[in-house]
DSSP file (Angstrom, degrees, kcal/mol; ACC not computed):
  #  RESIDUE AA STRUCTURE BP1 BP2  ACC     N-H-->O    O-->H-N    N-H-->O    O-->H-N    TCO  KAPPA ALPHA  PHI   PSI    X-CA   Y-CA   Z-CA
    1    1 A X     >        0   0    0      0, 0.0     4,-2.4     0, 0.0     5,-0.2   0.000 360.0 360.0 360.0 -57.7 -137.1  -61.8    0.0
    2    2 A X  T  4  +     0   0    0      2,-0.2     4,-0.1     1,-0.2     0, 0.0   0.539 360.0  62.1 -39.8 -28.0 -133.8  -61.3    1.5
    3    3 A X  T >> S+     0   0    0      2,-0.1     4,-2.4     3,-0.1     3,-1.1   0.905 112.1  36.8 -52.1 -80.2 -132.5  -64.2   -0.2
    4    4 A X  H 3> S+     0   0    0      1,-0.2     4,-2.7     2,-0.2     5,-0.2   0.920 112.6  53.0 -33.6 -78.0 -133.2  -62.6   -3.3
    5    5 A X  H 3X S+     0   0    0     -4,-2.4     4,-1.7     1,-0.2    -1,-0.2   0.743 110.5  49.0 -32.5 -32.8 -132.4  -59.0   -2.6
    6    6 A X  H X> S+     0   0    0     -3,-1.1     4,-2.2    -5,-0.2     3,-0.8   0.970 114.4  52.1 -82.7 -54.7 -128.7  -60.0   -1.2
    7    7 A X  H 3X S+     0   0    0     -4,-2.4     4,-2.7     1,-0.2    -2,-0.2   0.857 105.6  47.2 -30.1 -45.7 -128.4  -62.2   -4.6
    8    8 A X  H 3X S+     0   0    0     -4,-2.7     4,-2.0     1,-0.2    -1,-0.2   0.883 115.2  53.6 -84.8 -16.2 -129.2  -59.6   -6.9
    9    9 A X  H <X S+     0   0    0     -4,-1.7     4,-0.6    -3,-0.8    -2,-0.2   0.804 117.0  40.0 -44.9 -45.5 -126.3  -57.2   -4.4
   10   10 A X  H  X S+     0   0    0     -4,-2.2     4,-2.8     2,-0.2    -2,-0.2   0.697 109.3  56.2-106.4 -10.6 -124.0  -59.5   -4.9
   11   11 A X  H >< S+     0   0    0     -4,-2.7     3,-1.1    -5,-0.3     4,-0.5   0.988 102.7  56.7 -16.3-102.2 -124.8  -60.2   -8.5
   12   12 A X  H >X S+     0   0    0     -4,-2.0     3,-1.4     1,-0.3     4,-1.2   0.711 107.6  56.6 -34.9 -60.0 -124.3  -56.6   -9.5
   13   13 A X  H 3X S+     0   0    0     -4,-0.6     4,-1.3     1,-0.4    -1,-0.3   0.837 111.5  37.0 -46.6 -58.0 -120.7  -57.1   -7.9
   14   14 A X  H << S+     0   0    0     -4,-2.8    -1,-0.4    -3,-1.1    -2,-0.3   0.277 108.1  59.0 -79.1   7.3 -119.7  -59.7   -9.8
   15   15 A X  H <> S+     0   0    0     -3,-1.4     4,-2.4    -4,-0.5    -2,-0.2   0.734 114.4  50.1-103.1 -60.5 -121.4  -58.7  -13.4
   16   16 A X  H  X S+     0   0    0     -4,-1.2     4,-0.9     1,-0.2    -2,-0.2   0.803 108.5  46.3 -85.7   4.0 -119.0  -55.6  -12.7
   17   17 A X  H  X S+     0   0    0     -4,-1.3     4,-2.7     2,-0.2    -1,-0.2   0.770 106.1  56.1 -61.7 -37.4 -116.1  -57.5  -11.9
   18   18 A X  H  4 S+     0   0    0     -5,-0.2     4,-0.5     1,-0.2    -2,-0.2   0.944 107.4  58.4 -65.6 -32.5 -116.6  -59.9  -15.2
   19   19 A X  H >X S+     0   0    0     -4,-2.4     3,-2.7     2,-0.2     4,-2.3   0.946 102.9  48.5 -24.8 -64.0 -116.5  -56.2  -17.0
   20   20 A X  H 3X S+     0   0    0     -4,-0.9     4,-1.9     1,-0.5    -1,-0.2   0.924 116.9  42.0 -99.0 -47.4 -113.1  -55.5  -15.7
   21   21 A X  H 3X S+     0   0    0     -4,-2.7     4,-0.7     2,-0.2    -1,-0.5   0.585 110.8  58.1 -85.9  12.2 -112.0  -59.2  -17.0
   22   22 A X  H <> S+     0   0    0     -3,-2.7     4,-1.9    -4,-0.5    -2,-0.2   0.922 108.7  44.1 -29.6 -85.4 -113.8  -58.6  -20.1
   23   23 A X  H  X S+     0   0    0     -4,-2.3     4,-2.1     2,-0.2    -2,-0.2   0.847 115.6  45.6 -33.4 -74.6 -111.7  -55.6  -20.7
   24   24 A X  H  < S+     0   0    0     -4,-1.9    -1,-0.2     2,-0.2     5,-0.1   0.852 112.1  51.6 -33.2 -50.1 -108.2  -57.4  -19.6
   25   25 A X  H >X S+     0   0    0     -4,-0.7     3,-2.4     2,-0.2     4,-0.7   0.852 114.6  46.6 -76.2 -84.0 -109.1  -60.9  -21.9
   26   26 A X  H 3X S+     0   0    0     -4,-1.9     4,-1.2     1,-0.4    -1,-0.2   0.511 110.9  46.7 -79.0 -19.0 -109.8  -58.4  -25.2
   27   27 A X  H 3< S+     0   0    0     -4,-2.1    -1,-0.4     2,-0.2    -2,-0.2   0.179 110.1  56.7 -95.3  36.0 -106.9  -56.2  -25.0
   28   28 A X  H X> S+     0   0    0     -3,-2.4     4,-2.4    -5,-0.1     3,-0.5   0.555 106.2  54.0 -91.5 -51.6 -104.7  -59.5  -24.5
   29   29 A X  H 3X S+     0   0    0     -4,-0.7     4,-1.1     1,-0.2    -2,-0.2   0.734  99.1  58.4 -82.4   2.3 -106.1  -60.5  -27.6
   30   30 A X  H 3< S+     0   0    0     -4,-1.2    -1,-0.2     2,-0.1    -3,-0.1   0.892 114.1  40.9 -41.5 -45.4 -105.1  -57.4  -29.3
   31   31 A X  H <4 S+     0   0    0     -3,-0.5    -2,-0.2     1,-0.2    -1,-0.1   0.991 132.2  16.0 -66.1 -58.8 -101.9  -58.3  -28.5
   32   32 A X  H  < S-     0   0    0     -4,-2.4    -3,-0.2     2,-0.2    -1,-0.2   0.396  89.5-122.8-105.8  19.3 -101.6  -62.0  -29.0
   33   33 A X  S  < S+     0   0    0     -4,-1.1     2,-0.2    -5,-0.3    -4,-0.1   0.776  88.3  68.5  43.1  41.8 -104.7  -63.1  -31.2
   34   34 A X  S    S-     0   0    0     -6,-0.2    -2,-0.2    -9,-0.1    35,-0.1  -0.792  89.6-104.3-169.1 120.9 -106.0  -65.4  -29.0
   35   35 A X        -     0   0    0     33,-0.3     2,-0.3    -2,-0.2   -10,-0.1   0.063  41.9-107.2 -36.3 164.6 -107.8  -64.9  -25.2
   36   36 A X        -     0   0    0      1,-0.1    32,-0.1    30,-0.0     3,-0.1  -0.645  26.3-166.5 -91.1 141.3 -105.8  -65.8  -22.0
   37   37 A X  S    S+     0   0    0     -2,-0.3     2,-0.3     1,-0.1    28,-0.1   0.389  70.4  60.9-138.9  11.2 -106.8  -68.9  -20.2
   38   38 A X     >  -     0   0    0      1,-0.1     4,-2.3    28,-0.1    -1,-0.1  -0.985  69.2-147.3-111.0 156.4 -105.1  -68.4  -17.5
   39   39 A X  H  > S+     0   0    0     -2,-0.3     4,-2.4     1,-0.2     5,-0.2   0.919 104.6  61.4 -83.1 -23.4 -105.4  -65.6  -15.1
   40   40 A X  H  > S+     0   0    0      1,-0.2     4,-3.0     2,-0.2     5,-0.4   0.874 104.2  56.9 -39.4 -47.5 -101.3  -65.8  -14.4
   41   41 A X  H  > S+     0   0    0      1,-0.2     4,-1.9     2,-0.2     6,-0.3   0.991 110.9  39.0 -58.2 -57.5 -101.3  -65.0  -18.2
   42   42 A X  H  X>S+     0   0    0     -4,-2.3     5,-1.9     1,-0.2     4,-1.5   0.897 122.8  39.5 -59.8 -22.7 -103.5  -61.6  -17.6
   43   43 A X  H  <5S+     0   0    0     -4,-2.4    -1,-0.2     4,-0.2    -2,-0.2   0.917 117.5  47.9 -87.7 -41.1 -101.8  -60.4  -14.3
   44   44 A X  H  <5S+     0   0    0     -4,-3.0    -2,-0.1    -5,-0.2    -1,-0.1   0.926 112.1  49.3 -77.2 -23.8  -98.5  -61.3  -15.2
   45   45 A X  H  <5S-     0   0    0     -4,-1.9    -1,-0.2    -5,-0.4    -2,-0.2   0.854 115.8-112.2 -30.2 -69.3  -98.9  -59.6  -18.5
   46   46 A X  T  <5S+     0   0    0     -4,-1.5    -3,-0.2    -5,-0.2     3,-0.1   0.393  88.4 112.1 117.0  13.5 -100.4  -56.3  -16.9
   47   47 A X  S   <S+     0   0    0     -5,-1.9     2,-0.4    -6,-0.3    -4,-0.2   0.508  80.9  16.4 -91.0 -17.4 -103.8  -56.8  -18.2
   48   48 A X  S    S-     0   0    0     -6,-1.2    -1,-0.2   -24,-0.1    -2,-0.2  -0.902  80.7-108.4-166.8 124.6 -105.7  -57.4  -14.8
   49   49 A X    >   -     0   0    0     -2,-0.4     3,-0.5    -3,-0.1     4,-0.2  -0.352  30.3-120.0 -53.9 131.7 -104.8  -56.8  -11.1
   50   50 A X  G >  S+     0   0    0      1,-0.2     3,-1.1     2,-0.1    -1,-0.1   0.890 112.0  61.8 -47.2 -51.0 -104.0  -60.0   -9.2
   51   51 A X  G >  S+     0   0    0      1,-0.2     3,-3.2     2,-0.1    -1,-0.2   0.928  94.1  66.6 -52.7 -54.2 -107.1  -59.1   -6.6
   52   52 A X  G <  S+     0   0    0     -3,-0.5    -1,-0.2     1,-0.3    -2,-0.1   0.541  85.7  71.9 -69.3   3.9 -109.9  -59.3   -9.7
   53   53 A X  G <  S+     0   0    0     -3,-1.1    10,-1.7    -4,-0.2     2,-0.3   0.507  79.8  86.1 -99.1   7.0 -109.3  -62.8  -10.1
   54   54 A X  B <  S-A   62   0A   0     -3,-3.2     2,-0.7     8,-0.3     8,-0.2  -0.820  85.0-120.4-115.1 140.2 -111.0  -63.7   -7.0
   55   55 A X    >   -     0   0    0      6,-4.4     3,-4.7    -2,-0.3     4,-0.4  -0.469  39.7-108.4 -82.3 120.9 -114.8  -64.2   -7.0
   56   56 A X  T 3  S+     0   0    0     -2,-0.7     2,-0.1     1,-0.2     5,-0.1  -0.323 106.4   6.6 -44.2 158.1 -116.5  -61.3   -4.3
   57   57 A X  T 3  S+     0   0    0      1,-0.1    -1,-0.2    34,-0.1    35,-0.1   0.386 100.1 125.0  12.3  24.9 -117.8  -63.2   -1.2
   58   58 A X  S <  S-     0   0    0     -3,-4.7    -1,-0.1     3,-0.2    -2,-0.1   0.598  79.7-117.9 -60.9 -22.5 -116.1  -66.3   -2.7
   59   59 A X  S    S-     0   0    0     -4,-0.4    -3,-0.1     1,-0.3    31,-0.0   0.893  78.7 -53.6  93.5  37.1 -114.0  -67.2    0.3
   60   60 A X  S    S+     0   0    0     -5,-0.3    -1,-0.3     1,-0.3     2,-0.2   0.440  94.9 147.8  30.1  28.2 -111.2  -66.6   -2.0
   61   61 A X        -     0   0    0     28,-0.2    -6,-4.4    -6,-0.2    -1,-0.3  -0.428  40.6-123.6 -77.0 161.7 -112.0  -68.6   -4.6
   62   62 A X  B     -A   54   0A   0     -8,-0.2    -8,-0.3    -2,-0.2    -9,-0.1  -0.413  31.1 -95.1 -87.8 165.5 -111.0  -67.8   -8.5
   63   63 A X        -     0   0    0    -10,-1.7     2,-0.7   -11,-0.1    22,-0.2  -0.583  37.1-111.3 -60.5 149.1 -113.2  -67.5  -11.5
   64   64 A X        -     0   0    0     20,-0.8     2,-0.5    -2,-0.1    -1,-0.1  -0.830  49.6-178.4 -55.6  96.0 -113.5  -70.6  -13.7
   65   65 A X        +     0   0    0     -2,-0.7     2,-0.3    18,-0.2    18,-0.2  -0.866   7.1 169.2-101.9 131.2 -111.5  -69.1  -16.9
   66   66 A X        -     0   0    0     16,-1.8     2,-0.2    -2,-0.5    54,-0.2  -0.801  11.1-168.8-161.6 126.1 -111.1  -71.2  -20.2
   67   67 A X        +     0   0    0     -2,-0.3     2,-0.4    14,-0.2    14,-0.2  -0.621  11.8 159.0-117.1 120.6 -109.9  -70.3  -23.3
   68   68 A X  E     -B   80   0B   0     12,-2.5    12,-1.9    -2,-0.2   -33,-0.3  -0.821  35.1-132.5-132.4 175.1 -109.9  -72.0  -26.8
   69   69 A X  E     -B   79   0B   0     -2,-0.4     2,-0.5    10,-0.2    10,-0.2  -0.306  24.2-153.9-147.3  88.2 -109.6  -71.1  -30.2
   70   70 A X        -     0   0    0      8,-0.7     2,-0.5     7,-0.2     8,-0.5  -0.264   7.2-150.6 -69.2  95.0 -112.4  -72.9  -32.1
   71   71 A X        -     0   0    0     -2,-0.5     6,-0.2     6,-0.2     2,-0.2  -0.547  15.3-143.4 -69.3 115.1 -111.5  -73.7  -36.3
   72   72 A X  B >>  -C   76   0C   0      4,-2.2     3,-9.9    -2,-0.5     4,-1.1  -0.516  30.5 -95.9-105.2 152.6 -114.5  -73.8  -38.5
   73   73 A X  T 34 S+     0   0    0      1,-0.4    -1,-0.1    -2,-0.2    -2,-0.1   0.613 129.7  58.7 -38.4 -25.9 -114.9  -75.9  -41.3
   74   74 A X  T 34 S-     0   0    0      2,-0.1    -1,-0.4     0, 0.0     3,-0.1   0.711 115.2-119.9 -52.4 -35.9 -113.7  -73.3  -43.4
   75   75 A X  T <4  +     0   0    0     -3,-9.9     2,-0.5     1,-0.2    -2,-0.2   0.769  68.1 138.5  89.7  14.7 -110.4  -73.3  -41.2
   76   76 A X  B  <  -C   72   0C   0     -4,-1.1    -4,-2.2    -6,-0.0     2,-0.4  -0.689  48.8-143.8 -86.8 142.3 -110.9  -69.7  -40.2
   77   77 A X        -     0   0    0     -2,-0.5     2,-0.3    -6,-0.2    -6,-0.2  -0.903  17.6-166.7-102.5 156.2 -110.1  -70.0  -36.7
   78   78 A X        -     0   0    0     -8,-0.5    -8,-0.7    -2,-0.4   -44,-0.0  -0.986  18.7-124.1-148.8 135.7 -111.9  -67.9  -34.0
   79   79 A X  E     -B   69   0B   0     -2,-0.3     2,-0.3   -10,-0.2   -10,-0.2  -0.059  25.6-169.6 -96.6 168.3 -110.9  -67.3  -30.4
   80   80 A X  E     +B   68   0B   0    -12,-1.9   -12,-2.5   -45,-0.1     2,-0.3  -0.929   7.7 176.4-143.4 114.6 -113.2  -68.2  -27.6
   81   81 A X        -     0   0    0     -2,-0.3    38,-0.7   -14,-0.2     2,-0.3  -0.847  11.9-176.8-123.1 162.7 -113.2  -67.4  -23.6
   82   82 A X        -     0   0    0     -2,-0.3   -16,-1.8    36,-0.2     2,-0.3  -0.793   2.3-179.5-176.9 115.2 -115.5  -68.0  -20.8
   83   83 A X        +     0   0    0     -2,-0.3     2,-0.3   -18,-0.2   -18,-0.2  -0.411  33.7 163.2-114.3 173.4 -114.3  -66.4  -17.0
   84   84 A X        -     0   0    0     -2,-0.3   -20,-0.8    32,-0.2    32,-0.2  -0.983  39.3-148.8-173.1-173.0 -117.6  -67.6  -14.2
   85   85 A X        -     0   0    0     -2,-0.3    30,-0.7   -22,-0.2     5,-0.2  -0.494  18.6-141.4-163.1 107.1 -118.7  -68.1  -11.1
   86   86 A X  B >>  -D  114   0D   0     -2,-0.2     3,-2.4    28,-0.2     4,-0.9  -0.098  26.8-112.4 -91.3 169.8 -121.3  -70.7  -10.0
   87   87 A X  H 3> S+     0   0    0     26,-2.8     4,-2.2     1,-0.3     3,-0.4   0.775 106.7  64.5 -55.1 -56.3 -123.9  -70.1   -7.6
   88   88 A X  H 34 S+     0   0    0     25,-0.4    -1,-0.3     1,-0.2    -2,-0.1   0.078 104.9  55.6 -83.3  15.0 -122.8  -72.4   -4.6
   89   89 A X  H <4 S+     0   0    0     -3,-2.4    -2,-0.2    -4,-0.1    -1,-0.2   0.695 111.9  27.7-136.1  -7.3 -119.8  -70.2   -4.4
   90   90 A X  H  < S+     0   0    0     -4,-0.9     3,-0.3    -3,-0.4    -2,-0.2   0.543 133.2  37.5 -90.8 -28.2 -120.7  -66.4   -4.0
   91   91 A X  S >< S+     0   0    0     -4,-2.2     3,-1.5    -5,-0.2     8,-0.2   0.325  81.4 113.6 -95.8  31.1 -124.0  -67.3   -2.2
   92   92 A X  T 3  S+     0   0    0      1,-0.2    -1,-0.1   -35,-0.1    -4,-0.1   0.190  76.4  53.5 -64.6   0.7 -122.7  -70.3   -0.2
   93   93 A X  T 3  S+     0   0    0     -3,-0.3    -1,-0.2   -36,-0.1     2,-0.1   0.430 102.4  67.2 -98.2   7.3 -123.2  -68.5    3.1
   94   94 A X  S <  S-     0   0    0     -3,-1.5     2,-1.7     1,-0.1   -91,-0.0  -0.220 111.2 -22.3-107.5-167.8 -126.9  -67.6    2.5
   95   95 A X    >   -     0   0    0      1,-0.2     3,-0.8    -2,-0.1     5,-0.2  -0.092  51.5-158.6 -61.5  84.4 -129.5  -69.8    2.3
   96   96 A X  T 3> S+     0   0    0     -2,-1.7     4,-1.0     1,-0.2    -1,-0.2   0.599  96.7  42.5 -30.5 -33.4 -128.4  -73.5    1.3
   97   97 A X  H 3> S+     0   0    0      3,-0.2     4,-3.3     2,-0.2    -1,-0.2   1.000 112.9  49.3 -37.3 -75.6 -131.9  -74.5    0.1
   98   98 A X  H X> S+     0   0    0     -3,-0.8     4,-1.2     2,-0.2     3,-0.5   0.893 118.2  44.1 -33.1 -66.0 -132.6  -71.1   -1.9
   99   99 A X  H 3> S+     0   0    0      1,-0.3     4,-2.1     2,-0.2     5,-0.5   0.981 113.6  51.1 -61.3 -54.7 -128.7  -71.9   -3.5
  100  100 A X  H 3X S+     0   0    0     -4,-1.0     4,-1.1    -5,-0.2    -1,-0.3   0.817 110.3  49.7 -35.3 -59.5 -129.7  -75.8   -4.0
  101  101 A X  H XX S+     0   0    0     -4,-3.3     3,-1.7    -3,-0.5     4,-0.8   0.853 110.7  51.9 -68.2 -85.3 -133.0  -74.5   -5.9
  102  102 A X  H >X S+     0   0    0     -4,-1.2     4,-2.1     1,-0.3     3,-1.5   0.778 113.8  42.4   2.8 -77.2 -130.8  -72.0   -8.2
  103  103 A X  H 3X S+     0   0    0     -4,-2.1     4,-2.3     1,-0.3    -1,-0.3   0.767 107.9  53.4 -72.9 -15.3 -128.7  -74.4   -9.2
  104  104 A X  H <X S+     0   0    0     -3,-1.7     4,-0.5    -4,-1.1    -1,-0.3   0.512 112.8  48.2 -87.1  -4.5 -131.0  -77.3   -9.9
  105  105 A X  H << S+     0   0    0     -3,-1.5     4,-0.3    -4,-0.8    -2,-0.2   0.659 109.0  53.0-102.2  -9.3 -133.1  -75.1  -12.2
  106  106 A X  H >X>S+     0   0    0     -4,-2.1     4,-2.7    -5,-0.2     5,-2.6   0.977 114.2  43.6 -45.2 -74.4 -129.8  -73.9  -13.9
  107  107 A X  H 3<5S+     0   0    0     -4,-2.3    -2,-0.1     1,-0.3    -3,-0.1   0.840 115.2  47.6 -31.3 -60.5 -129.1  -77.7  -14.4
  108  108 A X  T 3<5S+     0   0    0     -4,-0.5    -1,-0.3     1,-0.2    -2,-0.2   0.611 116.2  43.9 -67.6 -19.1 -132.8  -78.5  -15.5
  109  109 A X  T <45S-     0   0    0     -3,-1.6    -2,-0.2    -4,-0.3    -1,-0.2   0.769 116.4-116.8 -97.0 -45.3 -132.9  -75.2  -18.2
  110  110 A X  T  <5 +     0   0    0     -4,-2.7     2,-0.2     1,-0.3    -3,-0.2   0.703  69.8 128.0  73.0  32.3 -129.3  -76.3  -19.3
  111  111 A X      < -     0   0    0     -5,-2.6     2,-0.8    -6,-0.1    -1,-0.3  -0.694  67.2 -77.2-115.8 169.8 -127.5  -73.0  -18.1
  112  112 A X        -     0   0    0     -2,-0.2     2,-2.8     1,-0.1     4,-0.1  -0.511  33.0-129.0 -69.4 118.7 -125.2  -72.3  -16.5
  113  113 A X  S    S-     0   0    0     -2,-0.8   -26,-2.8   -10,-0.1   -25,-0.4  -0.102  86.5  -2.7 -42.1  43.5 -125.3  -72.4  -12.5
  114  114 A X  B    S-D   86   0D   0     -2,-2.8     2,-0.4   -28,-0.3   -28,-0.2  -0.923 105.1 -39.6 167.6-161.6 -123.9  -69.0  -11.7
  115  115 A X        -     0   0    0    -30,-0.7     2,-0.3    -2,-0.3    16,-0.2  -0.970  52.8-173.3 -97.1 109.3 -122.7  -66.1  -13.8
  116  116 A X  E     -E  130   0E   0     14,-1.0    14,-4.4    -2,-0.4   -32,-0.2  -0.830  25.9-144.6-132.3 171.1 -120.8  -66.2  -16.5
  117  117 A X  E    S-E  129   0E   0     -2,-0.3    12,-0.2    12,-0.2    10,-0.1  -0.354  76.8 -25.9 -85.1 160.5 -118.8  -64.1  -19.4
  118  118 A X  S    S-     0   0    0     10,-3.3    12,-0.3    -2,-0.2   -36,-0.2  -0.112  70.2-120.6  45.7-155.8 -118.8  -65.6  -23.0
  119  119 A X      > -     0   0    0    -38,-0.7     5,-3.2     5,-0.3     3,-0.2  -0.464  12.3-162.7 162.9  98.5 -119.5  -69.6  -23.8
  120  120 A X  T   5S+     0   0    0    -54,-0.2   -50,-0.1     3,-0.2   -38,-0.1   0.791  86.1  62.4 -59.5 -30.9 -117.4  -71.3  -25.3
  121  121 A X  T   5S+     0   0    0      1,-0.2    -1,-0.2     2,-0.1    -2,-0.0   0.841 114.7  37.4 -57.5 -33.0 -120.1  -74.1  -26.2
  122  122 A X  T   5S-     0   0    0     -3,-0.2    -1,-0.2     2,-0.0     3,-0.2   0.319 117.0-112.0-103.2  -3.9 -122.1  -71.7  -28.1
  123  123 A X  T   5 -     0   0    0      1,-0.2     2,-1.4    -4,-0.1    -3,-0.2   0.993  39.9-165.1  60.7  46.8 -118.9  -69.7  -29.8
  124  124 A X    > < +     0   0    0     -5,-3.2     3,-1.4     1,-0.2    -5,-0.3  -0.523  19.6 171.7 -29.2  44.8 -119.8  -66.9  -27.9
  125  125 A X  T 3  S+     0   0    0     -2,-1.4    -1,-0.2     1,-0.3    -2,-0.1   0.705  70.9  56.2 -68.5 -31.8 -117.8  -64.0  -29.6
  126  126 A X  T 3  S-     0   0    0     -3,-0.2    -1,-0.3     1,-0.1    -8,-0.1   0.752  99.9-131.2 -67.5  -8.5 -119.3  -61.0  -27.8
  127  127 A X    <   -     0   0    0     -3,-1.4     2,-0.2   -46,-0.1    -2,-0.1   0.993  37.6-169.5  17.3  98.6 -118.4  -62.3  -24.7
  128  128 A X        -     0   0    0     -4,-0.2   -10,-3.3   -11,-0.1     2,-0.7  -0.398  23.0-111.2 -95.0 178.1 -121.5  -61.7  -23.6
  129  129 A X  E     -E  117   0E   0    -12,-0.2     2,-0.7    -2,-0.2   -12,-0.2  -0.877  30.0-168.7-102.5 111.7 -122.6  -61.9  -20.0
  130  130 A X  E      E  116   0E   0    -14,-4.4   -14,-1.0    -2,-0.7   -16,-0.0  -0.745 360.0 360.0-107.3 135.4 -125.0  -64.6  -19.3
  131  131 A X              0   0    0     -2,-0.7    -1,-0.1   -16,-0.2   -14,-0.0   0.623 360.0 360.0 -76.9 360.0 -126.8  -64.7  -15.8
C-alpha cells in the first residue's frame, strides 16, 4: 500500500514536470518546425530551465528525449518527440520487487516502463502523456 501510494506521489511529480517540457518542445517548434531532441537545444534556447531536465527523485538522472521528423508516403513530413522516465529510475529506492513487477508487466503489455510524453512509434502528435 505504501508502495503504491508513494508511486502515485511521485507520479503526479513527474506528469507535471513532462507539462513544463511539453510546453518548452511546442513553442521550439513554433520557432523551428521541428521538436528539440536535445535538452541543451531547449535550455540553451530559453525554452526550459536547466533544473527541469532532471527526472524528480532520479538521483540526477535526465529524461530520455528523442526527436524525429517522420515523412509519410505522401512526403508530408510531420515532427515527432518523446521526453520519459522509466520506472527503475524514480522509484529505484522503494521497493525493488514492487519496481521489478512494474516493469515486467510494462514489458509483457508492450508499454512503456515508466512515464512518458508523446511516442514516436505510434506518431504520437498530441504529445500525449502515456503512464
Amino acid at each position: 500500500m505504501r508502495f503504491a501510494q508513494e508511486q502515485q506521489h511521485r507520479e503526479q511529480i513527474i506528469r507535471a514536470r513532462l507539462l513544463k517540457i511539453r510546453q518548452a518542445e511546442l513553442a521550439y517548434r513554433r520557432v523551428h518546425q521541428m521538436y528539440a531532441g536535445t535538452f541543451q537545444q531547449l535550455v540553451q534556447g530559453g525554452f526550459l530551465a536547466d533544473t527541469l531536465q532532471f527526472i524528480p527523485f532520479g538521483n540526477g538522472a535526465r529524461f530520455d528525449l528523442s526527436a524525429t521528423v517522420h515523412t509519410s508516403k505522401s512526403g508530408q513530413l510531420t515532427p515527432l518527440v518523446e521526453c520519459g522516465a522509466t520506472y527503475d529510475t524514480y522509484l529505484s529506492d522503494l521497493d525493488v520487487n514492487a519496481v521489478a513487477n512494474l516493469t515486467e508487466k510494462a514489458y509483457a503489455s508492450g508499454v512503456y516502463a515508466g512515464i512518458k510524453l508523446g511516442d514516436i512509434a505510434q506518431n504520437d502528435t498530441q504529445l500525449s502523456i502515456h503512464p
